[in-house]
N, C-alpha and C positions, 0 to 999 in steps of 0.2 A: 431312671430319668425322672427328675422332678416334673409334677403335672402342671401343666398350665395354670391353676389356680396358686400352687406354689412358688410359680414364676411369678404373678402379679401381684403388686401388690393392694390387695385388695382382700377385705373384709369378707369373711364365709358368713352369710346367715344359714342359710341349708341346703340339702344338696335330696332332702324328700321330694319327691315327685305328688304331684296333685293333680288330682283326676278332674277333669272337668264336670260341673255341676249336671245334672238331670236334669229333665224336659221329658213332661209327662206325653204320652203317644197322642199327637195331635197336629195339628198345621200350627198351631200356635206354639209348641212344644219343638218344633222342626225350626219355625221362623227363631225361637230363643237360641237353638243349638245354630243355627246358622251366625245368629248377630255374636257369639259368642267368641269366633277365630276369625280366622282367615275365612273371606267371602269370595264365593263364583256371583255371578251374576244373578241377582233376587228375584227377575222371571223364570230365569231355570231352577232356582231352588223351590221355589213355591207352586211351577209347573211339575215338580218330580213330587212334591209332598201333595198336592193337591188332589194331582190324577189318582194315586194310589190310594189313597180314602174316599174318596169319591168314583172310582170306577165306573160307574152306571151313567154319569155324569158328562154334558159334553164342557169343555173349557175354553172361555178368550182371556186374554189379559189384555189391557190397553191402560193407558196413566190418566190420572185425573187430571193433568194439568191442561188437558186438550178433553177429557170426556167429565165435567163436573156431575155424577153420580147424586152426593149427597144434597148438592144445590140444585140438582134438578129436582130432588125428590121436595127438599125444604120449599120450593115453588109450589107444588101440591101437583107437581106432574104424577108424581108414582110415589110410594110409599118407602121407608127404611125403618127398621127394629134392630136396632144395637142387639146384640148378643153378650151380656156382659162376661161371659164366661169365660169367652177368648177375645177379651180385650184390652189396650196399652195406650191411653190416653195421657196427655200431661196437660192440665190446666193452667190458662194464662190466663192477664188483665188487658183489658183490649181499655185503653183508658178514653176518654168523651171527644167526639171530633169541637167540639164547642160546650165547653166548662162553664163559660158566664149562661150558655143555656140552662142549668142545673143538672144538666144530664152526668149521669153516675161512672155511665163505664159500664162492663158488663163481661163476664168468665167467656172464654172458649175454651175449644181443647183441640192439641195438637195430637193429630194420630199417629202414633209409632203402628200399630196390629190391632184391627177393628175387624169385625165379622158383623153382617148384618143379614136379615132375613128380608127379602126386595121383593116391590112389587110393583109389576107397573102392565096397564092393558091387559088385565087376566093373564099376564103371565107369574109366574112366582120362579124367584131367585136363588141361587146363596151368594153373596157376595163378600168378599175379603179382601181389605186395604190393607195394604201393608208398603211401610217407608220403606226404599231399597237402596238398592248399589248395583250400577251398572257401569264400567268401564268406556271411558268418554263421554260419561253424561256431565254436566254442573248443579254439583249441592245432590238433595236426595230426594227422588223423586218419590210423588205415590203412587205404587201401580194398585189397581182395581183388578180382583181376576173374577168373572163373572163365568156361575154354574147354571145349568139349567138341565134340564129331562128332557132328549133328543125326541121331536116330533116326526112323524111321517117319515120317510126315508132316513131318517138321520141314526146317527151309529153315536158313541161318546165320544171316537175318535175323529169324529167329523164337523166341520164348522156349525152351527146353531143359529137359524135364521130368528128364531128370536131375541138373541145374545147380539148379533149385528144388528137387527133395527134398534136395540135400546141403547147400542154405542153411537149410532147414527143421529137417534131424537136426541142424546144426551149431549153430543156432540157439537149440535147445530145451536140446541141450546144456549150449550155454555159459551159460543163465540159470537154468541146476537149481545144488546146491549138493553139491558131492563132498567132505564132511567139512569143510565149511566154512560160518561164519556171516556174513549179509551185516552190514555196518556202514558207517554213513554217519557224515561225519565230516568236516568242512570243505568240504559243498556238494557230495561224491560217494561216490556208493556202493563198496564194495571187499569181495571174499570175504577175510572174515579165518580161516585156518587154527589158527591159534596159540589163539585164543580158544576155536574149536569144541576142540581137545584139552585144555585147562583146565575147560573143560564137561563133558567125557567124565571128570572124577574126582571129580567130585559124584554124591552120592547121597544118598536120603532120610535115611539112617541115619545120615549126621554132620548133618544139621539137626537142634540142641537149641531145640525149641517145643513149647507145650503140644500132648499129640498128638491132641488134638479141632480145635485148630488145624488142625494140620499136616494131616490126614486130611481139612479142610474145604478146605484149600488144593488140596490133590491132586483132590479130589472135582469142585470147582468146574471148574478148567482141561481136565481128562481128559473130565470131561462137556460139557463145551462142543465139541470134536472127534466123542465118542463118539455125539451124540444131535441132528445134522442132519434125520433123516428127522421126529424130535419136532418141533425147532424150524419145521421146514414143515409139521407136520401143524398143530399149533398154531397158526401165520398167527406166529409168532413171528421177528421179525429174527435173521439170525444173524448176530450179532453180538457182540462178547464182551470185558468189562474185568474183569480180576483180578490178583491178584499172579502174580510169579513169580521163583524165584530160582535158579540155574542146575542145581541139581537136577529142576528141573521143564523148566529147557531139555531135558536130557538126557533126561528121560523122554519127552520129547517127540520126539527125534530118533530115537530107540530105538523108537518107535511100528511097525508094521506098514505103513504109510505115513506114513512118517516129516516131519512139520511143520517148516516153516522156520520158521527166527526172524531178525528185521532186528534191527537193535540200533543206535540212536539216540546218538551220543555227544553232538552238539555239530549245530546249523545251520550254522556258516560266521559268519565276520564282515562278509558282503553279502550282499545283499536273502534273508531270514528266509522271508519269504513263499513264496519260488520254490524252499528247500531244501525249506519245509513241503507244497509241492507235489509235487515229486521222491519224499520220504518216501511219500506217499500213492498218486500212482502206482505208485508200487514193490511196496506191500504189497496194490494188489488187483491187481496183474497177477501176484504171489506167491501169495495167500491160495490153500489155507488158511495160515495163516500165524499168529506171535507176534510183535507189533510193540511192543519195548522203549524208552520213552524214560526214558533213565536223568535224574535229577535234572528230574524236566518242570518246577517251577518255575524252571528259567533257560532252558527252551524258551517256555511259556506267559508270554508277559510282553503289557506293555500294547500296546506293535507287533504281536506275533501272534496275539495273542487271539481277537481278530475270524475272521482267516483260517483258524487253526486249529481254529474252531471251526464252521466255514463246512465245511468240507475233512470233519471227524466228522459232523454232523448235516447236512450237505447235502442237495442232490437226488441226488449221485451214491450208486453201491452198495459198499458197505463190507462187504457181505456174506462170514463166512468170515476175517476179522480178529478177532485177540484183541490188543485194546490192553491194555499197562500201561505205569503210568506210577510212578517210585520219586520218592522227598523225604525231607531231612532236616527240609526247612521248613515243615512245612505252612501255617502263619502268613504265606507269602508268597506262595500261590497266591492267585488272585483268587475273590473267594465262589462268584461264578455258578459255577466250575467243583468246587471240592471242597464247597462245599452243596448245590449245587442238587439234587433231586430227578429221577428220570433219567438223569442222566448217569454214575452209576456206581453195575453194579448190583451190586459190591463195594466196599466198603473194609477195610482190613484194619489194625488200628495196630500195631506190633509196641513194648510196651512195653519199659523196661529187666529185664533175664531176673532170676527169682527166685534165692532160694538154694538151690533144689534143681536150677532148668537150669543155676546158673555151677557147682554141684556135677558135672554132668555133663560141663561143657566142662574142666574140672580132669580128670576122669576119659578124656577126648578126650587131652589134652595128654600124660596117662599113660601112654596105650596108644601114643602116637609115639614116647615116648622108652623104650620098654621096652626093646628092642634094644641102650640104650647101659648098659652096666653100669658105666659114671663116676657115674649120675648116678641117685642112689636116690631113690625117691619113691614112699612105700608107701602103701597107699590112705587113711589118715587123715591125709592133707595134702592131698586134695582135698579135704574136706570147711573144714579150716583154711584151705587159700585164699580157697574161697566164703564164709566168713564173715568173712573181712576185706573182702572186695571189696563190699561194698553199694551198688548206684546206680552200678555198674561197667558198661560197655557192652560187647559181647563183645571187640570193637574196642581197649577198655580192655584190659581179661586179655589180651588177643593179645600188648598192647604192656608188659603186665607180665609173662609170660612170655617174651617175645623178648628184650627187654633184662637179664633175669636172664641168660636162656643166654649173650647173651652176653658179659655180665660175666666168667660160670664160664670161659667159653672164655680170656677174655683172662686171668685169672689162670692158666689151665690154661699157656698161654704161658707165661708170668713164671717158673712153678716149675718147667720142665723137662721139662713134658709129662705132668705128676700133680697130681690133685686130690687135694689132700692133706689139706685137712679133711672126711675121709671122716667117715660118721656112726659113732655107738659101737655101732649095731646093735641098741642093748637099747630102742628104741622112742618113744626122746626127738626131737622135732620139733625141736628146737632145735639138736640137733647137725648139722642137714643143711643143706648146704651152699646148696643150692638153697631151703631154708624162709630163710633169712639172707637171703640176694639177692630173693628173693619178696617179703618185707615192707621192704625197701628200693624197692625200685620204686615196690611199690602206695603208701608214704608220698611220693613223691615226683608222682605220679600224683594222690593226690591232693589235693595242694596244687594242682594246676591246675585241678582239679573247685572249689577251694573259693573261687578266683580268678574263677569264670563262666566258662572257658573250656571248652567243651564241654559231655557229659552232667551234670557235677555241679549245674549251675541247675536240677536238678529238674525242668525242662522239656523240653529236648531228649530224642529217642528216638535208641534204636539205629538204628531203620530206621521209616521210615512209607511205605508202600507201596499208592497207589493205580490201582486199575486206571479208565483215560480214555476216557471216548466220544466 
């Protein structure tokens, strides 16, 4: 009977057998022979290679993605020493968060099998990372398995109360926030740095709003943190929806015990429901906390509504969260959530600003460009721009002031490096280079207002800011 290979038709290259490659007697030797076939589960292979070389040794394993090991140590908590002997690094370009800064970029390395000699509160380590595979996990995780020399009653075969308090300090560590804001964002959480230092340049005093607002704003959020022992003495939930806008993050960071804030970008384009879960989890194993969803009508839709609203008024405790939630739309949230009664015990509309706050923002734009002596701008031109700009949104002036400057700039190019229609100095608005360019914008600005395209429909707001329960 002809062999199966006979039958197909198909090419023989060869029918020798090859022995799998060697791996020298070692954990790192065992991790090769494992990565090598077919995988069981990367804790129990490196729990069976581990103990057997280590025998005298007691053993934990826990992942870094919940115990950061190395970033506790890089803090100057505890110590690490690579072992280059049994190590699998692959270096990458981590390229500049801000290029026009000149910043370069700068190497990492991704750990496949690292070994490192640890050290932290007089105790000493052996520690080994190693990327794995586990059956129902997502992507591959790194598990850390931490050795140590059993103290006082302890056996090898017995848990190690120094191996548990360094998963515990490392632990706590890694989910506290070192000048950084959490943000979820395509289904995971990530400390964003960048964000927190763009936070840290707000302050009350460049927000242009009426200041019984603004002082209700402050009032509101600050007393929600400040007045805990009330909200329990009252039988009162603490719990909390108001505005907030990164002035108030800062103040809040800035605090004596300083408040996290999560910031919501986006669920993920798969299952809505189990990012709206993650979120939630997140901010009460955080709280106290400020839990941001920016633009919540493209979170709140007719799929998460339900859950999301399951997940706020639940059985579970929410205690210690301060939701808000921002819109341009309010027209598209659903009633139960921005009418209902109860559900928000703010709201806050932030109309299009009058002509004495875009008089202020003209006098904001003043005080930035004082330092450039190209470009004159004496104080009754911000009074002249606020009066052209009506039903202007700040947003608006941003983009009529940006696009003037840099008109000026590009002619400042063309002529040689000189603004040349300087003004005559004797008080004429018309001579200034910058009034010329100003009402050229705002004219063109708005023809798009008068087209429906934005704030000009008279209906659309700057900002409409609800805070969500």
């Amino acid at each position: 009977m002809a062999s199966l290979i006979d039958q197909e038709q198909f090419t023989l290259i060869s029918t020798t057998s090859h022995e799998a490659p060697k791996f020298n007697d070692s954990p790192f030797g065992d991790y090769g022979a494992h990565s090598n076939g077919t995988r069981i589960a990367t804790p129990v292979a490196l729990s069976t290679s581990l103990r057997a070389r280590y025998p005298n040794l007691t053993l934990a394993i826990t992942q870094i993605a919940q115990c950061n090991l190395l970033g506790f140590a890089s803090a100057g908590l505890a110590s690490a020493a690579l072992d280059a002997r049994e190590a699998l690094t692959l270096p990458f370009y981590i390229p500049p968060a801000r290029k026009l800064n000149g910043e370069r970029g700068f190497l990492a390395s991704q750990i496949i099998f690292a070994k490192y000699a640890y050290r932290w509160e007089e105790h000493d380590f052996v520690i080994y990372i190693a990327e794995g595979w586990k059956e129902g996990t997502f992507g591959l995780p790194l598990y850390a398995c931490i050795l140590c020399e059993p103290t006082g009653q302890e056996t090898a075969a017995s848990a190690s109360a120094s191996a548990e308090a360094l998963i515990m300090a490392a632990s706590k560590w890694s989910l506290e926030l070192h000048g950084e804001v959490w943000v979820f964002d395509q289904m995971f959480w990530s400390k964003n740095k960048l964000l927190w230092e763009e936070i840290q340049k707000a302050s009350w005093e460049d927000v242009i709003l009426n200041e019984d607002m603004k002082q209700a704003l402050q009032d509101d959020v600050e007393g929600f943190y400040d007045e805990r022992d009330n909200y329990e003495k009252f039988q009162i939930p603490w719990k909390g929806k108001t505005i907030s806008i990164k002035a108030m993050v800062h103040t809040l960071t800035n605090r004596p015990k300083p408040v996290a804030t999560l910031y919501v970008k986006s669920l993920g384009p798969y299952n809505p429901e189990y990012s709206i879960r993650v979120i939630f989890q997140k901010a009460r194993a955080t709280a106290p906390c400020l839990l941001i969803f920016e633009d919540v009508d493209s979170i709140i839709t007719p799929q998460t509504r339900s859950y999301f609203l399951n997940e706020v008024d639940g059985l579970e405790d929410n205690g210690g969260i301060l939701m808000l939630g921002s819109t341009n739309h309010l027209e598209l949230l659903d009633p139960g959530i921005s009418r209902r009664p109860s559900r928000f015990d703010r709201k806050y509309l932030f109309p299009l600003p009058s002509l004495s706050e875009r008089t202020q923002y003209c006098e904001y734009w003043r005080g930035k460009l004082a330092s450039n002596p190209e470009i004159e701008f004496p104080h009754p031109l911000c009074e002249a721009i606020a009066k052209i700009t009506d039903a202007f949104s700040f947003a608006y002036m941003k983009e009529a002031f940006v696009a003037s400057l840099l008109a000026l700039v590009v002619r400042k190019g063309n002529r040689g490096g000189s603004l040349q229609e300087r003004g005559s100095g004797g008080g004429d608005l018309d001579d200034l280079p910058l009034w010329k360019e100003i009402q050229k914008q705002v004219k063109n600005l708005r023809r798009e207002l008068d087209m429906g395209n934005g704030e000009g429909t008279g209906f659309m707001m700057d900002s409409v800011c609800l805070p969500v329960r």
